[in-house]
Structures are given as structure tokens and as C-alpha cells.
PALOLO-781661 format. One record per atom (N, C-alpha, C): x, y, z; residue in three letters. Coordinates in pm, whole numbers, plus 32768, in hexadecimal, padded with zeros to 4 digits. Atoms other than C-alpha are relative to their C-alpha. Layout:
<recs>
X	Y	Z	type
X	Y	Z	ALA
...
</recs>
This chain:
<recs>
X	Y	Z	type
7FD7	7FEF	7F76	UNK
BBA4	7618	4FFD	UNK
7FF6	7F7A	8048	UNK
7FFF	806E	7FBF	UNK
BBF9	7522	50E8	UNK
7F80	7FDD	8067	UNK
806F	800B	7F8A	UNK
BAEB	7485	51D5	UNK
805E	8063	809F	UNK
7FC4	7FBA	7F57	UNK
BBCE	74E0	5322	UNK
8021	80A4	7F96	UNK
8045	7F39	800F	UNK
BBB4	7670	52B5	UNK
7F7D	801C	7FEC	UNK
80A0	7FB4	7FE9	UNK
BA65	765E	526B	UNK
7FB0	7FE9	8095	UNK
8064	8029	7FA0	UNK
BA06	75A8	5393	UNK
8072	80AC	8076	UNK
7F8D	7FA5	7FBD	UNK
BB1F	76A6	5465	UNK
7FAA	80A0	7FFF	UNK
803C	7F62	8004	UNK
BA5C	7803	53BF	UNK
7F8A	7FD4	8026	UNK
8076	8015	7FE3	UNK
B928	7752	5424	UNK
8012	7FFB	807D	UNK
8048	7FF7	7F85	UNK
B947	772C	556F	UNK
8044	8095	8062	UNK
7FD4	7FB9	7FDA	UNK
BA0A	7879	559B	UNK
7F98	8075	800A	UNK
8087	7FB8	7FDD	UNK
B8CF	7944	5527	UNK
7FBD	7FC6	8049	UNK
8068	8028	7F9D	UNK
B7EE	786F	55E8	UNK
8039	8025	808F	UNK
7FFB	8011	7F84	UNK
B8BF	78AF	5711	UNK
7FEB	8070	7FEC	UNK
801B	7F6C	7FD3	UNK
B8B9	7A1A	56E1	UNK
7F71	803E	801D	UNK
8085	7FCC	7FDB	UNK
B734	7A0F	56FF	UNK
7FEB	7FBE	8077	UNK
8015	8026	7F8F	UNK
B749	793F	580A	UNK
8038	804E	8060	UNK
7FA5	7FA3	7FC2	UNK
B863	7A37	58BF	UNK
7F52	805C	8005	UNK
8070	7FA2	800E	UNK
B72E	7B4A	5854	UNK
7F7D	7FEC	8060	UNK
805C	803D	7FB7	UNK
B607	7A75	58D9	UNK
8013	8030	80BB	UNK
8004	8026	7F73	UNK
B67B	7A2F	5A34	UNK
8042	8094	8063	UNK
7FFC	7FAA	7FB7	UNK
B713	7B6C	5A7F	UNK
7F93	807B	8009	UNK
807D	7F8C	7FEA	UNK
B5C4	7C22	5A2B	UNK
7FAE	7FB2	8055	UNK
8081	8084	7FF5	UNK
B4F2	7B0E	5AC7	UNK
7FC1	805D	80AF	UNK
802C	7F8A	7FB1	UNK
B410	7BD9	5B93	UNK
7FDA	7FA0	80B3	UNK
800D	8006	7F80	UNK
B3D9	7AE9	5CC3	UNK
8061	7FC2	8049	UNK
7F99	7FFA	7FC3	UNK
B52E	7A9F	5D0D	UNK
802F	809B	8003	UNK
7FE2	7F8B	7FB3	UNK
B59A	7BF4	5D19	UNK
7F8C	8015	8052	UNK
804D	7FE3	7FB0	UNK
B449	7C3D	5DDC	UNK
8031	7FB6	80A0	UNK
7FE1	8044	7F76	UNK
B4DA	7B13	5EED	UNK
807C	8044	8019	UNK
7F85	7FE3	7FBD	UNK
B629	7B9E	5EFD	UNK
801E	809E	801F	UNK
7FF4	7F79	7FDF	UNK
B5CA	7D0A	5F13	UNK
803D	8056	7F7A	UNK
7FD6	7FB3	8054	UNK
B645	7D7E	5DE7	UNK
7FC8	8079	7FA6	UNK
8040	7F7A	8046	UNK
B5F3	7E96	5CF3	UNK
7F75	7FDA	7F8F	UNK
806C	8036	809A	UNK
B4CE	7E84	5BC4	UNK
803C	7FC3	7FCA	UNK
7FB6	8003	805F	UNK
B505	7DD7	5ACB	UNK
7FF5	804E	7FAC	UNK
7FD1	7FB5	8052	UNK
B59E	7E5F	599B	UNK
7F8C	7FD6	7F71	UNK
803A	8023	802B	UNK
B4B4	7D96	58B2	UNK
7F5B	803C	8040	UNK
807A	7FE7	7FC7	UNK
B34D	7E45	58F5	UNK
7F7F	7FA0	7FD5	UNK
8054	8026	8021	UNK
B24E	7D97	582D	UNK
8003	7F60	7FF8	UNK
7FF8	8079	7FE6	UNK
B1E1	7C1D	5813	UNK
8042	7FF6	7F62	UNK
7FB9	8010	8093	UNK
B241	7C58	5685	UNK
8083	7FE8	7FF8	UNK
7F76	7FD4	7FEE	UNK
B393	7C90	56C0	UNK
8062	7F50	803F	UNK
7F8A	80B1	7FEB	UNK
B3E9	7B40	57A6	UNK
7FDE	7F91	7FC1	UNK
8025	8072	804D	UNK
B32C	7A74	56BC	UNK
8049	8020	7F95	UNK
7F9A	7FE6	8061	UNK
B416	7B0A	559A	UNK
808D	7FBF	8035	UNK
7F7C	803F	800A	UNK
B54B	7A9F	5647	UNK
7FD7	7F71	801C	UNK
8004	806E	8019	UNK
B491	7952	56B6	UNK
8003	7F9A	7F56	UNK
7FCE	8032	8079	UNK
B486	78FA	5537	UNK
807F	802E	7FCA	UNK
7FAD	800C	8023	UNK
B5AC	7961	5512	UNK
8076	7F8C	802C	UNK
7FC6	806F	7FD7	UNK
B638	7876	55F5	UNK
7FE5	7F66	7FA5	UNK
8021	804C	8030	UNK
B5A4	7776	5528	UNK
8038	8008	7F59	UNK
7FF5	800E	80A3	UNK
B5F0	77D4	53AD	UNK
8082	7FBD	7FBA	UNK
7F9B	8055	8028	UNK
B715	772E	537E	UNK
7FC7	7F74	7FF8	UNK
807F	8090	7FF8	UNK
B658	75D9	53D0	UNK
7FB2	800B	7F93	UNK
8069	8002	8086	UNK
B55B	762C	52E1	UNK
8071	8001	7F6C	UNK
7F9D	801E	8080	UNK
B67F	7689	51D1	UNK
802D	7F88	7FE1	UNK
7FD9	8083	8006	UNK
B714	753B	5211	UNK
7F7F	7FAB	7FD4	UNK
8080	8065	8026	UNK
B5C0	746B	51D4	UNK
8002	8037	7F7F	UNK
7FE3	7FD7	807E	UNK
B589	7547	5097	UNK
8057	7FB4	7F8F	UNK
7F7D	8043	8030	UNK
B6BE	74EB	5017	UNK
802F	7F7C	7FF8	UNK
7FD2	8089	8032	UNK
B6AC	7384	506F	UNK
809F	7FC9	8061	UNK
7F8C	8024	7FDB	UNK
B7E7	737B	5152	UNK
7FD5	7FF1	80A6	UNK
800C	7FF6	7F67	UNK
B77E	72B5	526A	UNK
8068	7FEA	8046	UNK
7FB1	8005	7FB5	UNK
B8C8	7278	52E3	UNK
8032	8099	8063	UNK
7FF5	7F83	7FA0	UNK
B8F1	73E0	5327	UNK
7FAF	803D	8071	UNK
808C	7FC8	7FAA	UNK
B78E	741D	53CF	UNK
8049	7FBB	8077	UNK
7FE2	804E	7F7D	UNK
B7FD	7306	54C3	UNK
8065	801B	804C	UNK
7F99	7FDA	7F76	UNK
B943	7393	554B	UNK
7FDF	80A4	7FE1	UNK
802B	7F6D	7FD2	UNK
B8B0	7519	5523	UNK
7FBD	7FBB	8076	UNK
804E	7FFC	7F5F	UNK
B78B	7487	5624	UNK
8033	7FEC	803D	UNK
7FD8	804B	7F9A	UNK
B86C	73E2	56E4	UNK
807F	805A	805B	UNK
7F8D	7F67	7FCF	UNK
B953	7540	5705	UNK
7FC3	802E	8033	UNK
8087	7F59	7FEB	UNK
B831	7619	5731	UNK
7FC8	7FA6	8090	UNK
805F	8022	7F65	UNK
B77E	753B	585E	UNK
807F	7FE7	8048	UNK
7FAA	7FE8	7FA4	UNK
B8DC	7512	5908	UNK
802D	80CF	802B	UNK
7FF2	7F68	8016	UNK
B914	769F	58E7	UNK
7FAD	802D	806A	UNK
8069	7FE7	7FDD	UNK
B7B8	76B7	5933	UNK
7FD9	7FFC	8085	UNK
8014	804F	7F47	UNK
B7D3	75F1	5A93	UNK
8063	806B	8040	UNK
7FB0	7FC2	7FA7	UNK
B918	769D	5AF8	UNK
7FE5	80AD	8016	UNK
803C	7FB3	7FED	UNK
B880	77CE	5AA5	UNK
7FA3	8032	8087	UNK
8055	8012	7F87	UNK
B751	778F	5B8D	UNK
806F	8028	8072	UNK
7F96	8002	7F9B	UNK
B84A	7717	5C93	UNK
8043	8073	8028	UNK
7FA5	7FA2	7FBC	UNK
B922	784D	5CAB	UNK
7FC3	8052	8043	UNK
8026	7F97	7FC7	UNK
B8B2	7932	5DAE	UNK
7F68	7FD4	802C	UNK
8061	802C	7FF7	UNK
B7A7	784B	5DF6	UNK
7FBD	8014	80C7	UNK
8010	7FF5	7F6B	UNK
B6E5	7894	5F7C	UNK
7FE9	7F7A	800D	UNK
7FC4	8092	7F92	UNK
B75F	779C	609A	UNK
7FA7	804B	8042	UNK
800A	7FC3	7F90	UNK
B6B5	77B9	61BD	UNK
800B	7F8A	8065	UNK
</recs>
């Protein structure tokens, strides 16, 4: 497989735990009024926090630091605009 697909399915799962993360994240919904989260236990967001990460770790494993370096560099832009969306102004 090519590096650009691995790095591509890597930062597609990582975003989907990050998507997961932030919409359970219990004290932004708490500021914006929103519902429980859907995630109850601390087990649970520390499962998708390594998941956000295991691609990174696959890449080191493996020895392919070119890929680690543009996965991190997907995943903490993602990561920011993430944050950012829906972020309180006041």
C-alpha cells in the first residue's frame, strides 16, 4: 500500500474518534446546555482517546516516519478546527 492511503485511513479513523470525543465531551455540552453525554463512563472516552492515537503508534511500529508526520499533522489541524467549530464567543 501506498504511504498517502495509509496515512488518508489513518487520519480518517482518528477523525472519527475525534468527531466521537468532542461531541460527547461532557463540559462543552454542560456550557452550551446540551443533553448527557452519550459516552457514560471515564472507560469509554479514554477508549476513543487511544483510538485517536493508534494509527501514530502503527506508523512508529512499522517504521514509517514519513507517514506519522503528515497523519500528526492531519489529526492536530482536524483537531484545532474541530475545537473551533461551535466554539463560545462572548
Amino acid at each position: 500500500m501506498t504511504t498517502c492511503f495509509l496515512v488518508l485511513c489513518g487520519i480518517l479513523f482518528s477523525t472519527l474518534a475525534l468527531v466521537k470525543l468532542r461531541r460527547d465531551d461532557p463540559k462543552r455540552n454542560r456550557v452550551l446546555g446540551k443533553s448527557k453525554p452519550v459516552i457514560k463512563s471515564n472507560y469509554g472516552r479514554a477508549f476513543f482517546l487511544m483510538a485517536v492515537f493508534f494509527p501514530g503508534l502503527c506508523f512508529i511500529v512499522f517504521g514509517n516516519v514519513a507517514a506519522l508526520a503528515i497523519w500528526f499533522s492531519g489529526v492536530t489541524l482536524i483537531g484545532w478546527r474541530l475545537a473551533a467549530n461551535g466554539a463560545i464567543t462572548r
